[in-house]
C-alpha positions in Angstrom: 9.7 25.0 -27.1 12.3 21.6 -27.7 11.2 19.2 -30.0 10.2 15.5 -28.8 10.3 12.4 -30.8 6.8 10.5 -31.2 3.3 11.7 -30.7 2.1 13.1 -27.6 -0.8 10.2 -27.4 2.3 7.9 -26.4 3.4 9.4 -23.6 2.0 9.0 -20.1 1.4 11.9 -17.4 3.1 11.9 -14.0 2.6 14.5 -11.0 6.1 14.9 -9.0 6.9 18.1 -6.0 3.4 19.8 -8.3 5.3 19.1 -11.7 3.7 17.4 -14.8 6.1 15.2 -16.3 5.8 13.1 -20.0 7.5 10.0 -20.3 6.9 7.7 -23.6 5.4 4.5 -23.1 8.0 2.5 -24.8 10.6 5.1 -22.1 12.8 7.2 -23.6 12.4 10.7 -24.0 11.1 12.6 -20.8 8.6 16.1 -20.9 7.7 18.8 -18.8 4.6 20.5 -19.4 5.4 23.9 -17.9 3.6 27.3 -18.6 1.7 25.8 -21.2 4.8 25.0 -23.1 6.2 21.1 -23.5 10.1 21.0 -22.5 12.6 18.2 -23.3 13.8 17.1 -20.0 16.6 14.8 -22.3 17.4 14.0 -25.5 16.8 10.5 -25.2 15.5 8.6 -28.3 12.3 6.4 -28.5 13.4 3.2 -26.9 10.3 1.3 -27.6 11.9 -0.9 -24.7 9.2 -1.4 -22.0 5.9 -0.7 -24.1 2.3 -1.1 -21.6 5.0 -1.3 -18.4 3.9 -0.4 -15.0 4.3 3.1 -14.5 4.9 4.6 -11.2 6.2 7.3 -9.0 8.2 6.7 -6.1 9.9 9.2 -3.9 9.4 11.7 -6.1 11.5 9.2 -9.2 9.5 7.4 -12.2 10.0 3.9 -12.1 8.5 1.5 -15.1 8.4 -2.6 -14.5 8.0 -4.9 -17.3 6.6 -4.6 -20.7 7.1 -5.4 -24.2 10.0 -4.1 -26.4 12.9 -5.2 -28.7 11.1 -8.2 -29.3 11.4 -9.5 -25.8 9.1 -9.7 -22.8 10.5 -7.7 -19.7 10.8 -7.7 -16.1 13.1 -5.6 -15.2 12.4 -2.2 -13.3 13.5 1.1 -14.5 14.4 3.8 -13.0 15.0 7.9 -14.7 17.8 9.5 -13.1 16.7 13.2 -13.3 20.2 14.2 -12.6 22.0 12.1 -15.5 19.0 12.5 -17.7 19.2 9.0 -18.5 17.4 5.6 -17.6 19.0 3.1 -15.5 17.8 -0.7 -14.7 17.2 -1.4 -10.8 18.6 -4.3 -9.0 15.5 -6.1 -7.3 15.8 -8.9 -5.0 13.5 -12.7 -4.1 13.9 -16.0 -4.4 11.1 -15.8 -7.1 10.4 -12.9 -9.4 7.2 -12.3 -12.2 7.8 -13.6 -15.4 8.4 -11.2 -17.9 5.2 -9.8 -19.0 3.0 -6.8 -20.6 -0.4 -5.9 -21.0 -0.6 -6.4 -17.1 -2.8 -4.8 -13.7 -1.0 -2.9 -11.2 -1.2 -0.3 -8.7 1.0 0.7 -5.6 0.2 1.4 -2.1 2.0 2.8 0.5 5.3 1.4 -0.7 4.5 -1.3 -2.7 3.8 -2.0 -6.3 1.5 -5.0 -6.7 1.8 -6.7 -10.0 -1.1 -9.5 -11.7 -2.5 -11.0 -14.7 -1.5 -9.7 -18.2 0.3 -12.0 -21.4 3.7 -13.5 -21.8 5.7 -15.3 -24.2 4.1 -18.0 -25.5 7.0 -20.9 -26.2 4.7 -23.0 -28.4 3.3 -20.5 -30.5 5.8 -16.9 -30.5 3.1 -14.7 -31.9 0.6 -14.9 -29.7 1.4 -14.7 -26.3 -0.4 -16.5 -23.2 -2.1 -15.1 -20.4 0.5 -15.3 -17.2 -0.2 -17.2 -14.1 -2.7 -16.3 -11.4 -0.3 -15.1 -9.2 -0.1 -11.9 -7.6 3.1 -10.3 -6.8 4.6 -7.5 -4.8 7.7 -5.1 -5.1 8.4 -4.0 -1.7 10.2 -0.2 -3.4 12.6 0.8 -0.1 14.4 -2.9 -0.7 13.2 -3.7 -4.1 12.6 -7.2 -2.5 9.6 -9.7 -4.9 7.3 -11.2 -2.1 5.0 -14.0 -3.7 1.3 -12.3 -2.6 -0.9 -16.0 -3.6 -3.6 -16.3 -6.4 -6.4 -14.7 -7.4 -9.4 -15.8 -9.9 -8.7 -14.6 -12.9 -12.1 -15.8 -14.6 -13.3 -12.2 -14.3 -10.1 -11.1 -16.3 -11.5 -13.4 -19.6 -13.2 -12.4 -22.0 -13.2 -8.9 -21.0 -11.1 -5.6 -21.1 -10.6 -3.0 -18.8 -9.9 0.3 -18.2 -7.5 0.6 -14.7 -7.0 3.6 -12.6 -6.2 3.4 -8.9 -7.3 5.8 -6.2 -7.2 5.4 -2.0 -5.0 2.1 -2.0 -7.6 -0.1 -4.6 -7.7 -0.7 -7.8 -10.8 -0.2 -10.1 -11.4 -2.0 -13.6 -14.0 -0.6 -15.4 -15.2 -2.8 -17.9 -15.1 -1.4 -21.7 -17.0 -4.6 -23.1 -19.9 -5.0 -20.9 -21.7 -2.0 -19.8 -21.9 -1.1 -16.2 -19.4 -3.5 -14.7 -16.9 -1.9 -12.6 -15.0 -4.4 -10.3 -13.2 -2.8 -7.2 -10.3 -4.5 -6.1 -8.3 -4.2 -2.6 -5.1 -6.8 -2.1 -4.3 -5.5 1.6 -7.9 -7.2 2.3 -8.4 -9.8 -0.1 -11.1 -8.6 -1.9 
């Protein structure tokens, strides 16, 4: 019923109070799918700012960490204010933080966002980025307070991609370039 800039295969779907809500990977423009119709929720242009962020959904708000956009690695969270109809950039808090990053695994549980792996800039060589630290990280979301979680081993990240979806507090990787390999991952017990 409104128009929307960009394809539809660039946006990612979110669930909020039973609503499905479209928000461009890059962020930007939001959608609501409603009565088999797609409605502009702004009129927000691509912003191609925080392209393969973290994407999340917390009390009822999308929130998007990190990513890739005006040719600058990012890791900043983002917030959509529904009621201005605008993104706004969230304050967090640590005595460390993740470096800037995209291309990255996450998942949230209970209220946390935990945060590994993915690339960065490379200083030596700008176009082609390196692979981040081994270190896992976690954004408390009530204080938006960076704990430093430790390191895991990344050598099952190499040489392989994956396709991430979360469910029940773990995260699964399913393995798109070797058949059958599915790893199951779950922080809160090390494993």
């Amino acid at each position: 019923h409104t128009s929307y800039p960009g394809k539809l295969i660039h946006y990612v779907s979110y669930t909020i109070k039973g609503k499905t809500f479209l928000v461009q990977d890059g962020s930007g423009p939001v959608l609501e799918y409603r009565n088999d119709s797609i409605v502009a929720c702004n009129k927000t242009p691509l912003f191609q700012n925080q392209c393969e962020s973290a994407k999340l959904v917390y009390k009822n708000e999308l929130y998007l960490f990190g990513g890739y956009g005006l040719f600058t690695y990012k890791n900043i969270v983002t917030k959509y204010d529904a009621k201005n109809k605008d993104w706004t950039q969230v304050q967090t808090f640590g005595d460390e933080t993740p470096s800037p990053r995209t291309r990255f695994y996450s998942y949230v549980v209970d209220e946390n966002l935990y945060v590994f792996g993915g690339d960065e800039e490379n200083p030596i060589h700008f176009a082609n980025p390196k692979k981040c630290d081994n270190t896992i990280w976690r954004l408390h979301l009530p204080t938006m307070h960076w704990h430093k979680m430790g390191k895991f081993d990344s050598n099952f990240l190499v040489k392989n991609t994956f396709l991430p979806f979360s469910a029940k507090g773990k995260l699964y990787l399913i393995s798109i370039s070797y058949y059958g390999t599915v790893y199951e991952i779950d922080i809160l017990k090390n494993t």
